[in-house]
C-alpha positions in Angstrom: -11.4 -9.4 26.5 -12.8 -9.3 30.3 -13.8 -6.3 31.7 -10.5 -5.2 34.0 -8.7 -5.4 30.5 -11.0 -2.5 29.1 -11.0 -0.9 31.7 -7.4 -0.5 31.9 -7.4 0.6 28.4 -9.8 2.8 29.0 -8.1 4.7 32.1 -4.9 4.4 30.5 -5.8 6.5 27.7 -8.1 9.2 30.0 -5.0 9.4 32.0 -3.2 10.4 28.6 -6.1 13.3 28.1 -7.6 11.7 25.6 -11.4 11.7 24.8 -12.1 10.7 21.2 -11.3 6.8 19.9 -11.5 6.3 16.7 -13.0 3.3 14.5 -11.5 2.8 11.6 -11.2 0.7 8.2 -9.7 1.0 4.8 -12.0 0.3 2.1 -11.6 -1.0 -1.5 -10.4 2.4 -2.7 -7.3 2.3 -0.3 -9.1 5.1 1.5 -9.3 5.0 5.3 -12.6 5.8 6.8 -14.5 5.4 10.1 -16.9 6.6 13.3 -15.6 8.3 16.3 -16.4 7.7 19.7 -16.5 9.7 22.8 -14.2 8.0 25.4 -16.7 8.4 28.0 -18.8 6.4 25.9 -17.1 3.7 24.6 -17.8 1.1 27.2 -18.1 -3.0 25.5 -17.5 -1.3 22.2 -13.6 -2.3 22.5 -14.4 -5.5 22.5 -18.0 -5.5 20.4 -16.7 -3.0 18.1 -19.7 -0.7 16.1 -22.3 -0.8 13.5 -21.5 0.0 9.9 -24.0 -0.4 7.0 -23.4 -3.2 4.9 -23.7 -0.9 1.4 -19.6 0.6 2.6 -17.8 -2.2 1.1 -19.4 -1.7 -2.0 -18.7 2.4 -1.9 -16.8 3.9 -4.5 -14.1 7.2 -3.8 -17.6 9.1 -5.2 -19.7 7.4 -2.5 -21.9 5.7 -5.5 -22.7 1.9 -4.0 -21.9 -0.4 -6.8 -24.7 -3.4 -7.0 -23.8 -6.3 -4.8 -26.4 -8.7 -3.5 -26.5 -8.3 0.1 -24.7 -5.0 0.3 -27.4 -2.4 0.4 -29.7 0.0 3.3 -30.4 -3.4 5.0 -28.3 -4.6 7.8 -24.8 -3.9 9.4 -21.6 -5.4 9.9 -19.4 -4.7 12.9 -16.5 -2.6 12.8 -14.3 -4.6 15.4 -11.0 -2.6 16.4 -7.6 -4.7 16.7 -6.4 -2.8 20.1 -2.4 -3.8 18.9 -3.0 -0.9 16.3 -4.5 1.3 19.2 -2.4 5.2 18.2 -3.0 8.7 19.8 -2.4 11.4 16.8 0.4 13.5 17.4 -1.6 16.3 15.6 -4.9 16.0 18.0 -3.6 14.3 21.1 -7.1 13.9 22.6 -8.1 11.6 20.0 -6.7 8.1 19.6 -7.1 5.8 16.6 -7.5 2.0 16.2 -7.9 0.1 12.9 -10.6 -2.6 12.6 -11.2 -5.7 10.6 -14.2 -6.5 9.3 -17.2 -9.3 11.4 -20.5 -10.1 11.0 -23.4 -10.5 13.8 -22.3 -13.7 15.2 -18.8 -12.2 15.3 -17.6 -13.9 12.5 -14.5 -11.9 10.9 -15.5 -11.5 6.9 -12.9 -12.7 4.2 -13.9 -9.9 1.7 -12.0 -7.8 4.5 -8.5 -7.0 2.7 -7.4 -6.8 6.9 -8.7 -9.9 7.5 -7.3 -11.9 4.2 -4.2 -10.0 5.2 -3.9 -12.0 8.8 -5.0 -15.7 6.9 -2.2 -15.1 4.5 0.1 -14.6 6.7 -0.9 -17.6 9.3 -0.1 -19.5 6.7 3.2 -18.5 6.4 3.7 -18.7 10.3 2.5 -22.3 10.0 5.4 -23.2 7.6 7.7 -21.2 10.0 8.1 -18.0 8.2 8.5 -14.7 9.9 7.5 -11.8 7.0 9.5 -8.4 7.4 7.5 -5.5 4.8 7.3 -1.9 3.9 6.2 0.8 1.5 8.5 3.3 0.2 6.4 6.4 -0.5 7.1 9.0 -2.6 4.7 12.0 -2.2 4.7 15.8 -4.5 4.5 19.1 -2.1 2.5 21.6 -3.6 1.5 25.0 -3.0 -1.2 27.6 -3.8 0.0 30.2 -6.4 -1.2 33.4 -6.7 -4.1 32.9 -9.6 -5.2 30.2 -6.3 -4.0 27.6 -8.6 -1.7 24.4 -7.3 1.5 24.3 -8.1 4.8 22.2 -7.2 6.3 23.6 -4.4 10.0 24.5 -4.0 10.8 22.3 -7.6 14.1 21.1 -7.6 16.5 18.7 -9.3 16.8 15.1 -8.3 18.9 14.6 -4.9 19.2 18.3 -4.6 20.9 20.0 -1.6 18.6 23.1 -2.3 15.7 20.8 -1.5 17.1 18.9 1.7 17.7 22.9 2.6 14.5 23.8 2.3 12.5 20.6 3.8 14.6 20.6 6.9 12.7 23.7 8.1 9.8 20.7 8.1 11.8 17.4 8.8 12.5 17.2 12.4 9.0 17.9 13.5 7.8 15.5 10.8 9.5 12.6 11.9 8.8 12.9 15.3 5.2 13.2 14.4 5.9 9.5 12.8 7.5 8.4 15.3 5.4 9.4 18.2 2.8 6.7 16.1 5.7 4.2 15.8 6.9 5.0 12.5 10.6 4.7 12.5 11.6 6.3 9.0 15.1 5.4 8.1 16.0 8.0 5.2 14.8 11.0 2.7 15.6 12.5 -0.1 14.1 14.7 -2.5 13.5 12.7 -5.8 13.1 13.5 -9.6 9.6 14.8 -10.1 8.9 18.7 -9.2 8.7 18.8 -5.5 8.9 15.8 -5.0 10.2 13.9 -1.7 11.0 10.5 -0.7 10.6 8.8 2.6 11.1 5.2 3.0 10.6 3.6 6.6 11.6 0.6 8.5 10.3 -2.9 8.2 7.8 -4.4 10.4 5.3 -7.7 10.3 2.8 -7.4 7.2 -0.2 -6.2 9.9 1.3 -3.5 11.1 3.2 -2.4 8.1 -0.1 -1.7 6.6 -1.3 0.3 9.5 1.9 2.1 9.2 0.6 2.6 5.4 -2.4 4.8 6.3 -1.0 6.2 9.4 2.1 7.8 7.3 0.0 9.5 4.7 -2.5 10.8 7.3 0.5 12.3 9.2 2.3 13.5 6.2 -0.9 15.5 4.7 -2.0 16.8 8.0 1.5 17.8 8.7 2.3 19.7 5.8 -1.7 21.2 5.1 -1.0 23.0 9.0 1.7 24.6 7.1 0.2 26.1 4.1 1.3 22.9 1.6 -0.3 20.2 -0.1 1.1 16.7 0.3 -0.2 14.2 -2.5 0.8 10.5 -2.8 -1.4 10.2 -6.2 0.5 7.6 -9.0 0.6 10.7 -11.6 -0.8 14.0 -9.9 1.6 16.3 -12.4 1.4 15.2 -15.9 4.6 17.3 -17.0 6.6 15.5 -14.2 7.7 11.9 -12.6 5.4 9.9 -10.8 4.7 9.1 -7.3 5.5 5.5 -6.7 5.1 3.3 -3.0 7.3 0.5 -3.6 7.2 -3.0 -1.5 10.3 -4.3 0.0 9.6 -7.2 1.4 11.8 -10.3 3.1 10.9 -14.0 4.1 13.0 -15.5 7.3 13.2 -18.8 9.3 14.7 -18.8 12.5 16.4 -15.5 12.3 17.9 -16.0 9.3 16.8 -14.2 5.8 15.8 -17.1 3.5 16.1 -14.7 0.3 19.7 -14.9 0.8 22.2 -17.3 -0.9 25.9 -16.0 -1.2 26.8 -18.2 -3.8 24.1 -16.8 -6.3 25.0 -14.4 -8.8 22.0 -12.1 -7.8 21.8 -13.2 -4.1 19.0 -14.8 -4.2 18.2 -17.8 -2.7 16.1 -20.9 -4.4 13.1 -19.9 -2.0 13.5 -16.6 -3.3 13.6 -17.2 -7.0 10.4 -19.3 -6.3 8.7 -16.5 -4.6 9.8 -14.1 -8.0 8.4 -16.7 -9.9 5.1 -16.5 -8.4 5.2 -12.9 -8.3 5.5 -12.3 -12.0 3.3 -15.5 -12.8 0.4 -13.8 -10.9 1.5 -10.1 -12.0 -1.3 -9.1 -14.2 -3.6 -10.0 -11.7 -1.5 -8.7 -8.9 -1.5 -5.3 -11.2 -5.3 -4.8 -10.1 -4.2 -4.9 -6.1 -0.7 -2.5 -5.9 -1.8 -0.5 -9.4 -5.4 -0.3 -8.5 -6.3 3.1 -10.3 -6.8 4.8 -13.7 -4.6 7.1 -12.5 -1.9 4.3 -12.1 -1.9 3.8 -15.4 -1.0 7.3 -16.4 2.1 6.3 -14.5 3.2 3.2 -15.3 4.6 3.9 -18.5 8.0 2.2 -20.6 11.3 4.6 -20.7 10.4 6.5 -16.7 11.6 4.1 -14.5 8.2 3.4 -13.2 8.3 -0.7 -13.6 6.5 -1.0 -17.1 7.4 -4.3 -17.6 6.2 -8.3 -15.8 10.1 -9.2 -15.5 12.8 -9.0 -12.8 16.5 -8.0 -12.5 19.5 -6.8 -9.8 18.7 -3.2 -9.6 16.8 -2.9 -12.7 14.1 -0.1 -12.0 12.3 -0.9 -15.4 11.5 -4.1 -14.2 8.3 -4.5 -12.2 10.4 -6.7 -9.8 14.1 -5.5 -8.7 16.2 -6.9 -6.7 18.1 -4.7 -4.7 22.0 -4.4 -4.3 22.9 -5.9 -0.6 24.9 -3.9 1.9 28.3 -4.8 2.1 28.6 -4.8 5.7 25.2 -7.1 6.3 25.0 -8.5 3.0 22.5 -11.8 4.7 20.0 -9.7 6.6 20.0 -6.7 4.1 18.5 -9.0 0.9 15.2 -8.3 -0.3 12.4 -8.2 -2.8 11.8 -4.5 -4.2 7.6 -4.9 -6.3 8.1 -1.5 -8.2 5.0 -1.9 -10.2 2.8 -0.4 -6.7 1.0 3.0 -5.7 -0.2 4.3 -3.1 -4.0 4.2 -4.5 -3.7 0.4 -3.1 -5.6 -0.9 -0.1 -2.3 -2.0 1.4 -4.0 -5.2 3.2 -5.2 -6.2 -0.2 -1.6 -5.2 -2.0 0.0 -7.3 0.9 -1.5 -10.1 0.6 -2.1 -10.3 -3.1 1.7 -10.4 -3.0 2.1 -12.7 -0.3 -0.7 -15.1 -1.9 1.7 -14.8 -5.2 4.7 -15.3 -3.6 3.5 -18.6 -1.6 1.9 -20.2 -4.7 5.3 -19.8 -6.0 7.1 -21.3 -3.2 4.7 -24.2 -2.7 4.6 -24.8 -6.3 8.1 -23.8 -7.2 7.6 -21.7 -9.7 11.2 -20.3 -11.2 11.3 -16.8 -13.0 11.9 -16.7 -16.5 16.0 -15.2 -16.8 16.5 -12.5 -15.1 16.8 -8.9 -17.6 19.2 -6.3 -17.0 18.8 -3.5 -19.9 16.2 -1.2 -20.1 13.1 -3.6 -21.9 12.1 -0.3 -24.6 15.9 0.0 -25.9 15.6 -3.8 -27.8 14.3 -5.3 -30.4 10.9 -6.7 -31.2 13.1 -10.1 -31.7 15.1 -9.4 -28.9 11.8 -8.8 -26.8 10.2 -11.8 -27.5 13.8 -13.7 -27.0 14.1 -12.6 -23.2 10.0 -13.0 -23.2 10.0 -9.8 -22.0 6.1 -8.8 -21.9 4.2 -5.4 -20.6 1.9 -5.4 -17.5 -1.6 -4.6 -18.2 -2.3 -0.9 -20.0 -5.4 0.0 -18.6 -7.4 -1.2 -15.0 -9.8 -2.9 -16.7 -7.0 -5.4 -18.5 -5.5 -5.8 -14.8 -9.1 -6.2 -12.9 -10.2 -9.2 -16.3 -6.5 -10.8 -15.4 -7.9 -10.6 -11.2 -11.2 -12.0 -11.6 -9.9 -15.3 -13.0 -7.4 -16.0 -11.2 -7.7 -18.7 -8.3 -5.2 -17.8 -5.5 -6.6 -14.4 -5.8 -10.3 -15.4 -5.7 -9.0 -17.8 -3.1 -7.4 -14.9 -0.9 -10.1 -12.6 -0.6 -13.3 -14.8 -1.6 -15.5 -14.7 -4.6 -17.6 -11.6 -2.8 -14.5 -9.8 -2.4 -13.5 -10.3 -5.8 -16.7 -9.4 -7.0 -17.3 -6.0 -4.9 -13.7 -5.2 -5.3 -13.6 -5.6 -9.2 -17.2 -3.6 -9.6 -16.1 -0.9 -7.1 -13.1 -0.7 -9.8 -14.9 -1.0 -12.8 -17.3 2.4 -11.7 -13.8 4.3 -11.6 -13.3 2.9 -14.8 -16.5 4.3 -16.8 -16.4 7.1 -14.4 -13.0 8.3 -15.6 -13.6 7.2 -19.4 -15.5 10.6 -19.6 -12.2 12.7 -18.2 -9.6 14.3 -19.9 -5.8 12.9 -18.9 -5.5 16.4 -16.8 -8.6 16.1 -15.2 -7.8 12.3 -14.2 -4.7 13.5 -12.8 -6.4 16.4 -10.9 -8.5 13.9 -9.1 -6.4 11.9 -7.9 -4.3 14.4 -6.8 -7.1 16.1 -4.6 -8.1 12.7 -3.1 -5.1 11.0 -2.7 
């Protein structure tokens, strides 16, 4: 970057009023942090980025620093921002954000970096001539303070109901142009099943800046609703008595312009590339579990019988199934064909959930890996024989089955290196004994506070 280049950024934004500019990064916990900067001081630090300590990676949502050789008091790493992401909050329009990757001294970018595997990933798609379209569809629980100070689900309605588009769209219109004013383009809502609940699903964009999008949305959506006197939670289970909060990944693979999930003459849709891509998917699903179910708290959700993907299978529009593919659109059947992973939360690093999918979907394309038969009933209505005929098997019932299933698998290890494997499954394994000690409501309180 020369100097004329930061100095354009830099007057650009002063002439915008801003005078804050934010540093940050997601770690291992799927929780964005960072350092601030005053504008007037920012200077080379666009393009040299700032210090953090080296013990971060290894920092658990306590703040405890799991042991990892080299990731202690000693030393820094460089916060390095990607100026693409550069974003002024609607909500504090003198400060302006920029995500970071990961680097070392000699300016090195660092694999453990779930950002930085993220971008290798998907240069290797681009190499093969694949354009990746992705989003999360969040589902997130309102709640308010009652009277005894408690929390309680606010304005709890049934599923779809009008009472509860009636009563959000005192919030809507300002919400989404908050989103929007950051480049989030949401395309729907909906209130959904669980006790004021809501569901907002956005547009697809390139893998990088879908997972900006990812952090960017929940910030806005908290903030948002905490300036008016509600709590917004995206926690997998923050209600115990209710449905779950799920952030499912659409995803869809093209060449050219043209979506190569698609194949008319299929019975589902789906094209050879994408049955490959399933395959891989489902063959690397335990160990995928780990990265888009990354919690103890996801486990309290992902349960058999509430339509909260249970099971390592796929089927058209089966919602049990940790893999669904979705009905197309009439009118744009081609471009409208996707991949729905079910069995995801927003307690996920989304870098890390991207490209653990990507990694499991390219293993299965390279290797052509088909799925086994497609299921379409509900897996817990069968038989034991029945099960084991359709080899119909459940994902991983706790974090540390799913993080044991991570740690040997090779394209895993291979995406984010044997250090990121090895932080990321001992920042995991802390939440685990931490949370061994909780009741189920206390887990669930948790989460709910810090997600």
């Amino acid at each position: 970057m020369t100097g004329d280049t930061q100095k354009k950024i830099i007057d650009d934004l002063k002439e915008q009023g801003v005078d804050l500019l934010e540093f940050i990064y997601v770690d291992y916990t799927g929780l964005p942090r960072g350092k601030t900067v005053f504008l007037s001081e920012v200077a080379h630090h666009l393009e040299d980025g700032i210090g953090i300590t080296k013990a971060m990676p290894a920092s658990t949502m306590r703040d405890e620093i799991v042991s990892v050789y080299g990731m202690n008091a000693v030393g820094e790493y460089r916060l390095i921002p990607d100026l693409k992401s550069l974003r002024i909050l609607p909500y504090a329009p003198t400060v302006a954000t920029l995500m970071c990757n990961y680097y070392d001294q000699d300016n090195n970018r660092l694999d453990f970096d779930p950002r930085v595997a993220l971008q290798k990933i998907v240069n290797e798609y681009s190499k093969m001539g694949y354009e990746i379209k992705m989003t999360y569809e969040n589902e997130f629980i309102l709640y308010q303070q009652a009277e005894t100070g408690e929390l309680e689900p606010y304005n709890p309605e049934i599923c779809f109901s009008t009472e509860a588009m009636d009563n959000l769209y005192r919030y809507l219109p300002s919400l989404i142009k908050n989103l929007r004013n950051v480049g989030i383009n949401p395309v729907e809502y909906y209130p959904e099943a669980g006790a004021g609940q809501h569901e907002l699903p956005i547009s697809p964009t390139d893998p990088l800046t879908a997972g900006d999008n990812e952090i960017l949305l929940k910030r806005v959506v908290k903030k948002f609703f905490a300036d008016n006197n509600l709590y917004a939670t995206f926690a997998p289970k923050p209600n115990l008595e209710t449905a779950s909060n799920g952030a499912h990944v659409h995803l869809s693979l093209w060449k050219n312009g043209v979506n190569v999930f698609y194949d008319q003459q299929d019975k589902l849709e789906l094209s050879k590339i994408g049955y490959y891509f399933v395959g891989g998917i489902l063959k690397h699903m335990n160990s995928l579990l780990a990265l888009t179910c990354p919690s103890v708290n996801s486990y309290q959700r992902l349960q058999p019988g509430h339509w909260s993907s249970a099971y390592a299978i796929f089927g058209k529009d089966n919602r049990e199934a940790a893999v669904r593919i979705p009905s197309t659109f009439a009118g744009d059947r081609k471009n409208s064909m996707n991949i729905e992973l079910k069995a995801s939360d927003a307690t996920a690093n989304p870098y890390m959930a991207f490209a653990g999918i990507l990694s499991a979907g390219l293993d299965g394309i390279i290797k052509k890996i088909m799925p086994p038969a497609e299921v379409d009933v509900q897996p817990e209505t069968l038989t034991e024989k029945q099960i084991m005929k359709k080899k119909i098997a459940r994902l991983p019932l706790n974090l540390s089955e799913a993080l044991q299933a991570l740690k040997n698998d090779s394209v895993m290890i291979n995406a984010f290196s044997d250090l990121g494997i090895e932080v990321y499954s001992k920042v995991k394994q802390a939440d685990v004994d931490y949370f061994s000690k909780k009741t189920a409501e206390e887990i669930a309180m948790i989460y709910r506070d810090m997600y």
